[in-house]
N, C-alpha and C positions, 0 to 999 in steps of 0.2 A: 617180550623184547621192548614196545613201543607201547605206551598206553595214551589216549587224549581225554583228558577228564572236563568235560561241561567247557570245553575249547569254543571260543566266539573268536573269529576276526572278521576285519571290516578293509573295504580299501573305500575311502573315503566314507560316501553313504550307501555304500552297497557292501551287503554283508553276504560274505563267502562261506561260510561257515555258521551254524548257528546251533551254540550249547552241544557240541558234539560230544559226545561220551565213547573212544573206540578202543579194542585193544588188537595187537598184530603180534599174533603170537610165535616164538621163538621157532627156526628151523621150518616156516609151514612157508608156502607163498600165496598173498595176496592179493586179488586183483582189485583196483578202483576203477568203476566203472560208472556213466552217467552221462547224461548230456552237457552242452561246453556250458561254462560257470557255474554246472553245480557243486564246486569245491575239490574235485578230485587232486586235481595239481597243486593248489594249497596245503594239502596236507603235507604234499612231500618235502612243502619249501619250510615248513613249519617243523618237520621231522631232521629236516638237515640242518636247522638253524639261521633259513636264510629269511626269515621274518619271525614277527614273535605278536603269540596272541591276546586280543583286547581283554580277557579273561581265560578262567580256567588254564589249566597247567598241562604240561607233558613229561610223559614218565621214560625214559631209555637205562634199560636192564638194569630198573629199579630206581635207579635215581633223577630227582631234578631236572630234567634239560633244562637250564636257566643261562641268560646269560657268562657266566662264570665258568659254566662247564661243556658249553657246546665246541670250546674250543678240543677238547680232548674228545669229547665224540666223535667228530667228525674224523677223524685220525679211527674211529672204526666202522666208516661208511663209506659207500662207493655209492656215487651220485651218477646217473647219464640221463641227460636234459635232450629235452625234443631236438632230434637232427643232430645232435652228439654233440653239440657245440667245443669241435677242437679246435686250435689256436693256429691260422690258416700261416702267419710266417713262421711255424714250427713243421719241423718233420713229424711224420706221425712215430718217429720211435718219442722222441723229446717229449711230443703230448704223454706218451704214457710212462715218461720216466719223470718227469719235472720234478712234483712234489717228491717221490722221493729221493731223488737228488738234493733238494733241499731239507730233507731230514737226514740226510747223511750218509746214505747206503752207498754201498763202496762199490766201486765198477764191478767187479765180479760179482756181487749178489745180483745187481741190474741187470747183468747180461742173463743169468744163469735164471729170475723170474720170468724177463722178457722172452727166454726161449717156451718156456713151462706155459707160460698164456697164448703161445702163438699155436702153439697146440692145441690147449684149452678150446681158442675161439676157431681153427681153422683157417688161420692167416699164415700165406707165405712170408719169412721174418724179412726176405727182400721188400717187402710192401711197404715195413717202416721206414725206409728211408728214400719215399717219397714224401712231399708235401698234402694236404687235406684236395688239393684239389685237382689232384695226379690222381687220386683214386676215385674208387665209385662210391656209388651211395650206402653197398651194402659193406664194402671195405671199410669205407668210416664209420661206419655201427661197430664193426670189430673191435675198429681200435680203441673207441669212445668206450667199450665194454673194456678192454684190455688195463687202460686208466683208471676205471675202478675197480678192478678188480686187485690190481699192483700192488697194496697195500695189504693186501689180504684181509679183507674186510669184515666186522661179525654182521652186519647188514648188507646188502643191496636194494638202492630206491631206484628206480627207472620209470623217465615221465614220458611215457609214448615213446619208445623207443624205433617203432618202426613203421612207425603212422607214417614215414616219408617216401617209403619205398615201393617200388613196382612189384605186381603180386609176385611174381616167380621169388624175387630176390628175400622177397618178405617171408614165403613159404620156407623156404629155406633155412632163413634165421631164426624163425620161429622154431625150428624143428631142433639147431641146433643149441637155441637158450633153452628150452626144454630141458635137452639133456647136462646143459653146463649147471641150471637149478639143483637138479636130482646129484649131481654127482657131486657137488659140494656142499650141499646141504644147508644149505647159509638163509636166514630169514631175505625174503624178499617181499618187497612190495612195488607194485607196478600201476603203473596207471595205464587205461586204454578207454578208445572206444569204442571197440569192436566185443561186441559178447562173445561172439563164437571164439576169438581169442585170447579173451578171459576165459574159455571154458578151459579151452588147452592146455592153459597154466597153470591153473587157479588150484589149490586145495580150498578156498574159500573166496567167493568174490563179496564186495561190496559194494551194493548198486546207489550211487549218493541221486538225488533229487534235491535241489535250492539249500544246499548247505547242511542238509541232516542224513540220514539213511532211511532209506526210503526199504529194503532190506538186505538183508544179508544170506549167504548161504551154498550151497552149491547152484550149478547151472542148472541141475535138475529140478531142485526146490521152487527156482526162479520159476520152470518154467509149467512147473504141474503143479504148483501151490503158489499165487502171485500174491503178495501180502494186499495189493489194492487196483486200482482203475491204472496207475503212470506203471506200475512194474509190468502188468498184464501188455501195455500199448508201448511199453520201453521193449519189453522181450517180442510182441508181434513185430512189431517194425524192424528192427535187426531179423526179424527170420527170413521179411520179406526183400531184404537187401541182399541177404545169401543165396538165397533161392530164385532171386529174376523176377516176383512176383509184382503185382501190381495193386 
């Protein structure tokens, strides 16, 4: 679905990225995992078109992503950005109907999607027609999912979706994007930084370090074959945060 071929960017003199070669493959999901700056979120904004890199290219189901054609891609991706960022003097139906209201969909498809996702996510459909801050934390992840999903999308990116939230609520969501993955089978990729929540997810995570990949593979792989000294003390560290340890 997603290729990055020998991909560099930079934000000013700090390089986020360096000569990355990655591919995310169709129907599987992905987890991006690492410590903060080592490029995980980059990729996403670079996969949705929301920056563009110093070299090397990106491939989306085979073609170009260049400027000229990211406009039509995105029209087959669902983006949800840390904390859901929905648009606080909208209702939350309006956040997940907007864009396509503006592609043209006629009240009855709207109504008749917006019921299909309230499902989907496990939202009462009264919930949309409060405002973002009439709800709660984990009610806004719904709906933030609900907006990308509206489009019916052949991707889903999601950058820390639920790094915000208090365990219970989190536990919960987690259990239910689990099964919204599986049931529609749609390429996803996620960014976290939680491993044990990469493991959850992930048919494949990838563990970035300073811009590159540091490795790849399942949780298991990660944790009984470490490719070096950062994956060995990236994978002890997370076990010791899960476990109370010291």
């Amino acid at each position: 679905m997603f290729r990055l071929n020998s991909v560099t960017k930079r934000y000013g003199e700090a390089v986020a990225l360096q000569d990355l070669t990655l591919e995310l493959d169709t129907g599987r999901t992905t987890l991006l995992i690492g410590p903060s700056g080592c490029g995980k979120s980059t990729i996403l904004r670079l996969l949705v078109g929301l920056t563009a890199p110093e070299s090397g290219g990106i491939e989306f189901d085979g073609a170009r992503l260049d400027p000229v054609a990211v406009g039509e891609a995105r029209r087959r991706l669902g983006y949800v950005i840390q904390e859901g960022g929905l648009f606080p003097h909208m209702t939350a139906r309006r956040n997940v109907t907007l864009a396509a209201e503006l592609r043209g969909m006629d009240e009855a498809a709207l109504d008749a999607r917006v019921g299909e996702l309230c499902g989907l996510v496990r939202l009462d459909e009264s919930m949309l027609e409060r405002y973002p801050s009439q709800l709660s934390g984990g009610q806004r992840q719904r709906v933030s999912l609900m907006r990308a999903l509206m489009p019916d999308p052949d991707a889903l990116l999601l950058d820390e979706p639920l790094g915000a939230l208090d365990p219970l609520v989190r536990a919960e969501l987690q259990r239910d994007l689990r099964a919204i993955f599986r049931s529609l089978g749609k390429t996803v990729v996620m960014v976290s930084h939680d491993l044990a929540e990469a493991g959850f997810f992930a048919d494949r995570i990838v563990l970035m370090r300073d811009g590159r990949i540091a490795q790849e593979g399942t949780l298991a792989e990660l944790k009984d074959a470490p490719a070096d000294d950062f994956v060995r003390d990236f994978v002890g560290a997370q076990r010791l945060i899960h476990e109370g340890g010291e």
